[in-house]
N, CA, C and O atoms as CSV, one atom per row, in Angstrom:
chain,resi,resn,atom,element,x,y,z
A,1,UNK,N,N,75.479,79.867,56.587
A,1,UNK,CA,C,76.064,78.696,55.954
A,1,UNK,C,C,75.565,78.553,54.515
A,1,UNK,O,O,76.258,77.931,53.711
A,2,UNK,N,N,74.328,79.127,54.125
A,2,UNK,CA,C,73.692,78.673,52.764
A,2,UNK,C,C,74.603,79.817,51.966
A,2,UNK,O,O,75.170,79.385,50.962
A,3,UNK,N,N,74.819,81.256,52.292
A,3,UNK,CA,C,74.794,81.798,51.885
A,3,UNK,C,C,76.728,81.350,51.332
A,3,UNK,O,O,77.187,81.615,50.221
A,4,UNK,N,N,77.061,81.051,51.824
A,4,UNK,CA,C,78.749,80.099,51.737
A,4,UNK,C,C,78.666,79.168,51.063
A,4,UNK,O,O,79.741,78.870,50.543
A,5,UNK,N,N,77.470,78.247,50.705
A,5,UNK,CA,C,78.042,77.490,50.137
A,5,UNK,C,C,77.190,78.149,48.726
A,5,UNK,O,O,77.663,77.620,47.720
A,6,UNK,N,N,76.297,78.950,48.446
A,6,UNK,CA,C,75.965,79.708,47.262
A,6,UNK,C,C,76.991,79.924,46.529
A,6,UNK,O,O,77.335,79.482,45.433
A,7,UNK,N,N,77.733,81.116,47.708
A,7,UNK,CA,C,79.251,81.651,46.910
A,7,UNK,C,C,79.771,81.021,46.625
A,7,UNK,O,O,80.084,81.352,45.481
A,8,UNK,N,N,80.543,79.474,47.040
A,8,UNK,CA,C,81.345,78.752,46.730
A,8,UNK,C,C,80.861,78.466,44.671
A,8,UNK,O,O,81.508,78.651,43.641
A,9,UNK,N,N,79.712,78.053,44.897
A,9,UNK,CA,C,78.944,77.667,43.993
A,9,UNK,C,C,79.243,78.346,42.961
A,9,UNK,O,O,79.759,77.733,42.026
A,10,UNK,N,N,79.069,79.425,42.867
A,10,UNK,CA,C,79.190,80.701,41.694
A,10,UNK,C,C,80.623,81.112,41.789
A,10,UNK,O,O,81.165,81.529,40.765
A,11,UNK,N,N,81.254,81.044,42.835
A,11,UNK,CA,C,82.747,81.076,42.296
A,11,UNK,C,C,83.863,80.235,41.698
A,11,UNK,O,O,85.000,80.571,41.367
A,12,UNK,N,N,82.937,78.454,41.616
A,12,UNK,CA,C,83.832,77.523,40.950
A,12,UNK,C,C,83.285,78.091,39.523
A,12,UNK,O,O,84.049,78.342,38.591
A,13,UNK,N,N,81.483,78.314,39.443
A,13,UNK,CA,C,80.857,78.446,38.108
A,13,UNK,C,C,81.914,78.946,37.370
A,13,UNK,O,O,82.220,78.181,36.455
A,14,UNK,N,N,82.697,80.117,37.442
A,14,UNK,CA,C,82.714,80.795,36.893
A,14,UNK,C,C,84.478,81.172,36.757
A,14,UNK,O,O,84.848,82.184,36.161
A,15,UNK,N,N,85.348,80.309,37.330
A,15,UNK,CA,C,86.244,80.028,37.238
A,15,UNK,C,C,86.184,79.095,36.283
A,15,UNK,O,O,87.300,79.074,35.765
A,16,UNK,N,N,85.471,78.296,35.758
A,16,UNK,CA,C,85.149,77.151,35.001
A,16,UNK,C,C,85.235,77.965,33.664
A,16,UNK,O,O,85.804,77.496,32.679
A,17,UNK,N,N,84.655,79.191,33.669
A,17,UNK,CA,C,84.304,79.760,32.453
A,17,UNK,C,C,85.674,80.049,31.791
A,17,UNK,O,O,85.721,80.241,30.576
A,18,UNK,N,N,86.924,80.088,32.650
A,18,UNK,CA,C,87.863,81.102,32.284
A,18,UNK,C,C,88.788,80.621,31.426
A,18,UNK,O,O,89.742,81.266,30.989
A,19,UNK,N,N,88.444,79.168,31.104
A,19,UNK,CA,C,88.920,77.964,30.252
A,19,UNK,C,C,89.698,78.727,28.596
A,19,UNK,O,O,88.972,79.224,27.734
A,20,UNK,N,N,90.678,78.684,28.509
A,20,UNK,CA,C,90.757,78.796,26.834
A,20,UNK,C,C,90.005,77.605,25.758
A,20,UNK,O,O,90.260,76.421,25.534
A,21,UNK,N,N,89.227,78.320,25.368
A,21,UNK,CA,C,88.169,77.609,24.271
A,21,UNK,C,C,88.973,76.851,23.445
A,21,UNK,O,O,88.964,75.667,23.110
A,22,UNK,N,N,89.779,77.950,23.155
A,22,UNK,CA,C,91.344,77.099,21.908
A,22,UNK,C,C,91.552,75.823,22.168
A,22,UNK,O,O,91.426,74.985,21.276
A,23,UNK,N,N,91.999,75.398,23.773
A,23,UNK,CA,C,92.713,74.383,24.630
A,23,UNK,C,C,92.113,72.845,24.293
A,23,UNK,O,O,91.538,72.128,25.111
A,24,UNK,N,N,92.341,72.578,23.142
A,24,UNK,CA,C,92.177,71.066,23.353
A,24,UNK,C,C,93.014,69.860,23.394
A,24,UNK,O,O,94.126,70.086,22.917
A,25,UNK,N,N,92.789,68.169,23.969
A,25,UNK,CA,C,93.707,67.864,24.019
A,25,UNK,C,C,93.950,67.108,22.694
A,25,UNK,O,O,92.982,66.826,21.988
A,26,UNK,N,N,95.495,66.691,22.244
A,26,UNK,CA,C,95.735,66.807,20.962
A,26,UNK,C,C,95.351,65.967,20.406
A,26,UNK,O,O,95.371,65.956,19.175
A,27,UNK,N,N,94.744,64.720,21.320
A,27,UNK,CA,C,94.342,63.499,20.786
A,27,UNK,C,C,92.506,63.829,19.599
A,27,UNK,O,O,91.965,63.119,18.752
A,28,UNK,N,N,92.121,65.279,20.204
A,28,UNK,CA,C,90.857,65.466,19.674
A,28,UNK,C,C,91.506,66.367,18.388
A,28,UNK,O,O,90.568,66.332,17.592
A,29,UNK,N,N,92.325,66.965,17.893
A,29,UNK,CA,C,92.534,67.832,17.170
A,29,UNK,C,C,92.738,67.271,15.844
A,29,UNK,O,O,93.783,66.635,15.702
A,30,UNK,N,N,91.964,67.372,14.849
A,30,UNK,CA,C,92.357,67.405,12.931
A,30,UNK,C,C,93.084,67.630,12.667
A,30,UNK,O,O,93.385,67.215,11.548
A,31,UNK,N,N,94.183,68.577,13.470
A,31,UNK,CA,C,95.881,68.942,12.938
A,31,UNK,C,C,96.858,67.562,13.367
A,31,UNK,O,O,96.486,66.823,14.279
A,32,UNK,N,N,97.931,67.346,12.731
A,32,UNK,CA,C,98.187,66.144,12.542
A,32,UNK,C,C,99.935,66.238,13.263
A,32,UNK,O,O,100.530,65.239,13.669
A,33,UNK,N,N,100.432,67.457,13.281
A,33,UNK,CA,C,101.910,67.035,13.902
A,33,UNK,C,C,101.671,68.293,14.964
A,33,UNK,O,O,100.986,69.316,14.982
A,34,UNK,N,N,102.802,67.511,15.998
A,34,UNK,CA,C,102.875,67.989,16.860
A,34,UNK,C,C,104.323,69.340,16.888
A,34,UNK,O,O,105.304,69.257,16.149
A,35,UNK,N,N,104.138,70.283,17.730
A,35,UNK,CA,C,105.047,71.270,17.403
A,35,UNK,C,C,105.413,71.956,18.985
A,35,UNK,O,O,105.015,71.507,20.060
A,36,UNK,N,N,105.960,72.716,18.853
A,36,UNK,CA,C,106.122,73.749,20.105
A,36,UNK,C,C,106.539,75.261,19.550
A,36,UNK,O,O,107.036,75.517,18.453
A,37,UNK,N,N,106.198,76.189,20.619
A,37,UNK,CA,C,106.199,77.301,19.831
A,37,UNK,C,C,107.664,77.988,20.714
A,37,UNK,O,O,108.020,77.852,21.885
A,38,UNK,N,N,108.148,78.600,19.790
A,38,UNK,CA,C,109.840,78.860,20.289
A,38,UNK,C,C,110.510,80.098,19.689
A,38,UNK,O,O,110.485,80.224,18.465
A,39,UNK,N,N,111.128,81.054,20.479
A,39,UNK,CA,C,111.508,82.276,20.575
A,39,UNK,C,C,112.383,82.167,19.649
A,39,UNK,O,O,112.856,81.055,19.881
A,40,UNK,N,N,113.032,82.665,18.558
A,40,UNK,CA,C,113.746,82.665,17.914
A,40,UNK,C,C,114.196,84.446,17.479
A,40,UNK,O,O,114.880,84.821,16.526
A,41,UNK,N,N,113.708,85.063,18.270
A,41,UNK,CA,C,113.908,86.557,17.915
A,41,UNK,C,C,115.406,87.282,17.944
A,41,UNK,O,O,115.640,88.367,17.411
A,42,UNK,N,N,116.456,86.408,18.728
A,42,UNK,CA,C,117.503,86.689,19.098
A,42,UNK,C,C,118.326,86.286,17.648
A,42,UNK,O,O,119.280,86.910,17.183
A,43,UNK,N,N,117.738,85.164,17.116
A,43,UNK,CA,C,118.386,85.402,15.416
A,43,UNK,C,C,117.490,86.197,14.235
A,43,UNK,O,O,116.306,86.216,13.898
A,44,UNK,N,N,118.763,86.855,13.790
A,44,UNK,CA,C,118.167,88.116,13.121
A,44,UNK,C,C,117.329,87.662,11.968
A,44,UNK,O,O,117.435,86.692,11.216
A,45,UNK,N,N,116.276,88.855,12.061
A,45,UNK,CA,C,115.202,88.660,11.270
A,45,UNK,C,C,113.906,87.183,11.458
A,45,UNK,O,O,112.949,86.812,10.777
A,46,UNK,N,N,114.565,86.685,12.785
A,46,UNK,CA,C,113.665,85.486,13.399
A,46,UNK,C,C,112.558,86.211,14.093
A,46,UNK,O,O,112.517,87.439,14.004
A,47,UNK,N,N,111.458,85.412,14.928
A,47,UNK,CA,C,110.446,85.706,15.651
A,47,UNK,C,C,109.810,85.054,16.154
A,47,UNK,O,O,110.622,84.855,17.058
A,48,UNK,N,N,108.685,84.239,16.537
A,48,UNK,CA,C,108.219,83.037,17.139
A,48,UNK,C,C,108.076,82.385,16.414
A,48,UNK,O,O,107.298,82.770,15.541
A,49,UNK,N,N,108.857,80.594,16.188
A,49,UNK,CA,C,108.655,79.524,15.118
A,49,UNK,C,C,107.886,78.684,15.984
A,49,UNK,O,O,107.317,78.778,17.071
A,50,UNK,N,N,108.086,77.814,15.079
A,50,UNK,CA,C,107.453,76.216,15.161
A,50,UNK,C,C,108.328,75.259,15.272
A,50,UNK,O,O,108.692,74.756,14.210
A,51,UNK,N,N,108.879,74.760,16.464
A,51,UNK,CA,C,109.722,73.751,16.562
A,51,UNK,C,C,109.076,71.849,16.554
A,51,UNK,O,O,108.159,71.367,17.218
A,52,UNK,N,N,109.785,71.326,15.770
A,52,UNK,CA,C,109.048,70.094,15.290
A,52,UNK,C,C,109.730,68.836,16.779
A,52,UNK,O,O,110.478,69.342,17.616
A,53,UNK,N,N,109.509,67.914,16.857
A,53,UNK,CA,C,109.994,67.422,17.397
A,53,UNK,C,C,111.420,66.329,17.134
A,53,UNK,O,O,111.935,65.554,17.941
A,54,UNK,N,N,111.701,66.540,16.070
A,54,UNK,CA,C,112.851,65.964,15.201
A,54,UNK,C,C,113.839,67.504,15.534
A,54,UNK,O,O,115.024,67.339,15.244
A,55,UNK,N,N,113.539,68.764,16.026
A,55,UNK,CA,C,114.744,69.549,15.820
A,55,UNK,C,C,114.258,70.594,15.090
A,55,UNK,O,O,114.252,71.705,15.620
A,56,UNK,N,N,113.595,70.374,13.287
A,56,UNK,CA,C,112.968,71.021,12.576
A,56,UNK,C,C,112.085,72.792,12.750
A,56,UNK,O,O,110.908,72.970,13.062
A,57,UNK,N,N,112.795,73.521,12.532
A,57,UNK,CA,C,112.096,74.831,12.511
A,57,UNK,C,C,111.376,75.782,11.232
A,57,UNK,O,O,111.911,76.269,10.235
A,58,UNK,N,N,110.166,75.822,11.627
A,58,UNK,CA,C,109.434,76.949,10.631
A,58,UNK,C,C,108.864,78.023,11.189
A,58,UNK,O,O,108.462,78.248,12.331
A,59,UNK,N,N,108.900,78.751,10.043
A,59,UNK,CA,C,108.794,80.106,10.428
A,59,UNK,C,C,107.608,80.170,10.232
A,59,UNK,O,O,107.533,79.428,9.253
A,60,UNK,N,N,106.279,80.607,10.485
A,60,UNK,CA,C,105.121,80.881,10.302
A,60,UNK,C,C,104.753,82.005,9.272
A,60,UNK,O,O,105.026,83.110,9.741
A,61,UNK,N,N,104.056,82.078,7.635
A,61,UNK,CA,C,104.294,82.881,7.182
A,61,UNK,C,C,102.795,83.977,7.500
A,61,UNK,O,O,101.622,83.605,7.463
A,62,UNK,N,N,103.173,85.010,7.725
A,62,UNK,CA,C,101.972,85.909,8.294
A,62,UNK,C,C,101.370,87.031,6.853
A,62,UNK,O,O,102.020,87.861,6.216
A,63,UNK,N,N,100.210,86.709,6.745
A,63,UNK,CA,C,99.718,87.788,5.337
A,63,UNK,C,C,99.293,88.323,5.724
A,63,UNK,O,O,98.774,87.930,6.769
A,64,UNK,N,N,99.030,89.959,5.248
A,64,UNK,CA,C,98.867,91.216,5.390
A,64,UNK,C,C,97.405,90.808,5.038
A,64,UNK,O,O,97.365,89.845,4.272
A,65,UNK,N,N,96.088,91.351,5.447
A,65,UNK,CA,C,94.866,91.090,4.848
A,65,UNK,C,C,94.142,92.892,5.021
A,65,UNK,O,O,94.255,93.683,5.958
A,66,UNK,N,N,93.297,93.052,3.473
A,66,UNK,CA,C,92.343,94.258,3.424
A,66,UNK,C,C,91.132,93.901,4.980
A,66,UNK,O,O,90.830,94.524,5.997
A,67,UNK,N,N,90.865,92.939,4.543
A,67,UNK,CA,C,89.607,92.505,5.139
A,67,UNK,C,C,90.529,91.343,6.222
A,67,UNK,O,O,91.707,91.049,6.023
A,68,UNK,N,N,89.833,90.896,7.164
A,68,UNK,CA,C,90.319,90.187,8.383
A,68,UNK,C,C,89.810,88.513,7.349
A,68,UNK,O,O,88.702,88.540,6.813
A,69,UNK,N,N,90.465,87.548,7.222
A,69,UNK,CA,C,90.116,86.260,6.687
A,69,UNK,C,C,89.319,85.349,7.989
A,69,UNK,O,O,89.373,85.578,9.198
A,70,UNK,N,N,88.605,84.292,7.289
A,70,UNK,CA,C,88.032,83.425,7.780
A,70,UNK,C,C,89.301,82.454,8.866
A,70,UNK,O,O,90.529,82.527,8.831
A,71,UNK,N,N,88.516,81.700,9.646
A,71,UNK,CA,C,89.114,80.820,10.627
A,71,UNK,C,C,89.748,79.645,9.320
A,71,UNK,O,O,90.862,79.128,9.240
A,72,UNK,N,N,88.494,79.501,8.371
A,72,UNK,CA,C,89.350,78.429,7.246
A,72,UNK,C,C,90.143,78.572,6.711
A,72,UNK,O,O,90.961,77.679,6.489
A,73,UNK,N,N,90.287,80.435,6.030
A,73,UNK,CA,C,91.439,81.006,4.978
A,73,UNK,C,C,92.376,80.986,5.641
A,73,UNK,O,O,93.291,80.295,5.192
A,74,UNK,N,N,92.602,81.619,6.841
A,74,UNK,CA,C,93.511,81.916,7.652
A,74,UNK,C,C,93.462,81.375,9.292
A,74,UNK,O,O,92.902,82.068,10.142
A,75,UNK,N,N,93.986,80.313,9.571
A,75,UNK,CA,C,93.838,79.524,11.190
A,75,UNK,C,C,94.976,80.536,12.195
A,75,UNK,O,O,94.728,80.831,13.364
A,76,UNK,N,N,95.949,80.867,11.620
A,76,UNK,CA,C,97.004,81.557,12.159
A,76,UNK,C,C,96.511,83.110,12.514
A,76,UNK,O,O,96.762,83.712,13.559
A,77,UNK,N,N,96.003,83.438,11.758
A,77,UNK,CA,C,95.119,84.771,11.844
A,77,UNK,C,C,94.878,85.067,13.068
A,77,UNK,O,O,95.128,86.104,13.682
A,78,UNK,N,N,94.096,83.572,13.590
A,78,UNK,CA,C,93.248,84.065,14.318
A,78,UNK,C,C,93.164,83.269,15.629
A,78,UNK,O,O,92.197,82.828,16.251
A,79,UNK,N,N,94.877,83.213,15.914
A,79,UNK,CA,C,95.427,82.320,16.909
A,79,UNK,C,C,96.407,83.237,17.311
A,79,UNK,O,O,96.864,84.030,16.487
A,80,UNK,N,N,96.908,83.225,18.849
A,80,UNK,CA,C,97.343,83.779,19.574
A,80,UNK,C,C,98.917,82.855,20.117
A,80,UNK,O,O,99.168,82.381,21.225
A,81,UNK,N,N,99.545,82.858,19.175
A,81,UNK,CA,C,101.200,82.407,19.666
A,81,UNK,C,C,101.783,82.828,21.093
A,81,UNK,O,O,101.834,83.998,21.473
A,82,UNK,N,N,102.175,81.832,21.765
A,82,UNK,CA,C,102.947,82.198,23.050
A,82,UNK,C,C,104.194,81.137,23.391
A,82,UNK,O,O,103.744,80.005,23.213
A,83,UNK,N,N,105.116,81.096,23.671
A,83,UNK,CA,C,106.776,80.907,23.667
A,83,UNK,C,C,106.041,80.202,24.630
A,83,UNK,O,O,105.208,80.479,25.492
A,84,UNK,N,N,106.740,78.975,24.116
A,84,UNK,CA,C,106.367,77.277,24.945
A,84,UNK,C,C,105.066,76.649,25.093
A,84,UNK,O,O,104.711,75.918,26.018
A,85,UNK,N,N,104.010,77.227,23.495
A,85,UNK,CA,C,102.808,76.548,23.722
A,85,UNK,C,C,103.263,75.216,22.870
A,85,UNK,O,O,104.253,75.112,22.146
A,86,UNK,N,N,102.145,74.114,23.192
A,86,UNK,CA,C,101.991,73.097,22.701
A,86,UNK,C,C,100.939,72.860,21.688
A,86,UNK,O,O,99.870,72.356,22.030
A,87,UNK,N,N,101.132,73.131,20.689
A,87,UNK,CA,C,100.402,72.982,19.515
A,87,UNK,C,C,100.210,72.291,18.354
A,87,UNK,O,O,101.051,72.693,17.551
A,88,UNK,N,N,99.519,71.449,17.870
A,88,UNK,CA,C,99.306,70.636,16.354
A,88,UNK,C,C,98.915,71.128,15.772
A,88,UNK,O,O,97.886,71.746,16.045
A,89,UNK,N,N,99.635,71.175,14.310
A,89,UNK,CA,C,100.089,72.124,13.150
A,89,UNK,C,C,99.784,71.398,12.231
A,89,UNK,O,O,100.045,70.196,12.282
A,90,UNK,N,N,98.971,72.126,10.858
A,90,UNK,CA,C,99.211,71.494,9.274
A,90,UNK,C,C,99.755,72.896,8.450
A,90,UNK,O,O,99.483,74.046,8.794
A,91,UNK,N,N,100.353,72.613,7.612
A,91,UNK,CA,C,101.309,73.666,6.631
A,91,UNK,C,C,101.052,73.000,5.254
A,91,UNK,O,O,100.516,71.946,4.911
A,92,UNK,N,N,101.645,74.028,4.602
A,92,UNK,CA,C,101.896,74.051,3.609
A,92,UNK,C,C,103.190,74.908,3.285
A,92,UNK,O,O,103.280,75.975,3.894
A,93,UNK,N,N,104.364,74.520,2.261
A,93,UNK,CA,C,105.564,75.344,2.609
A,93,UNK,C,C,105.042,76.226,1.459
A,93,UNK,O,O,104.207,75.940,0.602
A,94,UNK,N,N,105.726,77.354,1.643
A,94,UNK,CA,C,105.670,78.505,1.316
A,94,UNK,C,C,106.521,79.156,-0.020
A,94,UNK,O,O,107.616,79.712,-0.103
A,95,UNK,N,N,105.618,78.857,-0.878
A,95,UNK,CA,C,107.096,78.238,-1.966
A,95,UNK,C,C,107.602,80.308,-2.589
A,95,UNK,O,O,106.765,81.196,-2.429
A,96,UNK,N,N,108.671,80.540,-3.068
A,96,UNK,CA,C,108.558,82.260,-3.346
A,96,UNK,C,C,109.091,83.000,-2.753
A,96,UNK,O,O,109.760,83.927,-3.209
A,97,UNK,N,N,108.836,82.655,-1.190
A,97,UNK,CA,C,109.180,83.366,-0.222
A,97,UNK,C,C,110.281,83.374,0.544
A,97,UNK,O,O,110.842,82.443,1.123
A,98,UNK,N,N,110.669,85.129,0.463
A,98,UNK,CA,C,112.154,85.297,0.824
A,98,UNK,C,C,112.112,85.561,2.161
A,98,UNK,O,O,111.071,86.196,2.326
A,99,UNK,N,N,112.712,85.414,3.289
A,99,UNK,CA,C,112.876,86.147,4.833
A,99,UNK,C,C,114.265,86.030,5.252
A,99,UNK,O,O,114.990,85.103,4.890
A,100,UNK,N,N,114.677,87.104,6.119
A,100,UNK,CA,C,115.921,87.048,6.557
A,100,UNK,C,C,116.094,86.018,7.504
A,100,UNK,O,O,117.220,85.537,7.629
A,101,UNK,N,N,115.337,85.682,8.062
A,101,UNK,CA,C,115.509,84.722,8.928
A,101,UNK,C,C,115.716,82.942,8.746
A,101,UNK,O,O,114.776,82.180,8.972
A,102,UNK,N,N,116.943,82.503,8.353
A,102,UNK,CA,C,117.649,81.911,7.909
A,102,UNK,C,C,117.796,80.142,8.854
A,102,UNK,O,O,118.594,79.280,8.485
A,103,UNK,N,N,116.645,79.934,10.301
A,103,UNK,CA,C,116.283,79.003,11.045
A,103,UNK,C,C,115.604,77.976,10.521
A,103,UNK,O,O,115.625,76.882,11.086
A,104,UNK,N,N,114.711,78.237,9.047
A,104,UNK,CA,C,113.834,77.023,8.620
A,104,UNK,C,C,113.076,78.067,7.506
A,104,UNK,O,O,113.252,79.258,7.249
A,105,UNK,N,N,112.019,76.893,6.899
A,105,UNK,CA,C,111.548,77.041,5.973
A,105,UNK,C,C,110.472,77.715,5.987
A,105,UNK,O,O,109.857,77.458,7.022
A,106,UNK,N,N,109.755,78.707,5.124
A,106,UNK,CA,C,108.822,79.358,5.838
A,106,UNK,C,C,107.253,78.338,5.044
A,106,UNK,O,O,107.039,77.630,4.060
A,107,UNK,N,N,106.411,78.938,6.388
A,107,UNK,CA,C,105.312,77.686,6.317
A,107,UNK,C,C,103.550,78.425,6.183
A,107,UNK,O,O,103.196,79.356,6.908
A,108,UNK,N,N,102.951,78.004,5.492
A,108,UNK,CA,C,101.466,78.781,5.436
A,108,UNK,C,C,101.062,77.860,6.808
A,108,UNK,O,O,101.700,76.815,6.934
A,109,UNK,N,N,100.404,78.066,7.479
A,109,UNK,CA,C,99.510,77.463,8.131
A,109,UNK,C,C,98.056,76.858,7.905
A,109,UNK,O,O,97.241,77.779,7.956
A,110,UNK,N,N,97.538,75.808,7.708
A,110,UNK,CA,C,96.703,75.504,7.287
A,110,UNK,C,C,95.983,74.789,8.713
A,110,UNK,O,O,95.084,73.978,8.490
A,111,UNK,N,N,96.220,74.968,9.654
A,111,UNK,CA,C,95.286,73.848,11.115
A,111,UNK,C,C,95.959,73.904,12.013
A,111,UNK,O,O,97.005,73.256,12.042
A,112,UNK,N,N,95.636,74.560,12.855
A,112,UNK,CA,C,96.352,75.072,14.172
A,112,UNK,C,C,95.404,74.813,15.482
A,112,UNK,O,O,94.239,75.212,15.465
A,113,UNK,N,N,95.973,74.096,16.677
A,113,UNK,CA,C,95.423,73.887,17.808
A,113,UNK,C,C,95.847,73.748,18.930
A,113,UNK,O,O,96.788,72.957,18.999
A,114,UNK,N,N,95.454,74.315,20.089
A,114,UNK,CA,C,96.643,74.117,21.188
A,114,UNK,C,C,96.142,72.991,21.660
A,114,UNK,O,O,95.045,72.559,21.307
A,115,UNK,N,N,97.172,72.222,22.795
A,115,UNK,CA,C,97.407,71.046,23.318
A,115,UNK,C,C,97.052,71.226,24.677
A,115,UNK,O,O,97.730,72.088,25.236
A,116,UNK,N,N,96.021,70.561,25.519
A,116,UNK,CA,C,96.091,71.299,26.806
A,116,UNK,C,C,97.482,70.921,27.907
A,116,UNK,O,O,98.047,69.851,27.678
A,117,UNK,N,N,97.868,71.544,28.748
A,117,UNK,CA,C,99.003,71.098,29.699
A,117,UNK,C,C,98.908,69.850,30.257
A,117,UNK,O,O,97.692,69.922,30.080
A,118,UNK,N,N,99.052,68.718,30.790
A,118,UNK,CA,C,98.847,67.910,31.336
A,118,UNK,C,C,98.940,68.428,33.324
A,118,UNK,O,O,99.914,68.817,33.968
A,119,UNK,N,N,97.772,68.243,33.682
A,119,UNK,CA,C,97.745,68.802,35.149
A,119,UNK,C,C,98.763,67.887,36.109
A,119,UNK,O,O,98.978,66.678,36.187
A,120,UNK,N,N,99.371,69.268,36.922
A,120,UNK,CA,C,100.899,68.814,37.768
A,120,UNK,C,C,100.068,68.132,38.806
A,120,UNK,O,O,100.608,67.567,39.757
């Protein structure tokens, strides 16, 4: 029996661990609008945007880097996009910049955070 409820013990531990660090809820996050992340690959020259909650779509603009940038230079860098996350976003538009993809405006990212799910 000890030895059962040990295991139990070390197998919640550590399910606990498996948490995305990213995952916070949005009420704690410095990024200020709320967004969703949305497949847009089926229009040409599209790829995963940023859907606003007014309708509003941006394109996320992605820079080529020598060296890998900081979490400050670059938040997008060093964030992992997935089709139907919930995320709060700060930008900056992207002024210059041409893309074929013709859905919205393209956007620097300046503060990026995911939203956790609300448990079913």
């Amino acid at each position: 029996m000890k030895e059962l409820v040990i295991f139990s013990l070390f197998v919640i531990s550590f399910s606990q661990c498996s948490k995305n660090s990213n995952e916070l809820p949005c009420e704690s996050s410095s990024c200020s609008t709320h967004a969703t992340v949305v497949d847009k690959i089926g229009l040409d020259g599209c790829g995963l945007m940023f859907e606003l909650a007014d309708g509003t779509l941006m394109e996320p603009e992605r820079r080529v880097y020598v060296k890998a940038p900081s979490l400050t230079e670059d938040p997008l860098y060093h964030f992992n996009l997935k089709v139907g996350q919930t995320v709060k976003i700060d930008w900056v538009e992207s002024k210059g910049l041409a893309s074929i993809c013709m859905a919205g405006s393209i956007v620097f990212i300046t503060c990026i955070s995911e939203c956790e799910k609300p448990a079913n």
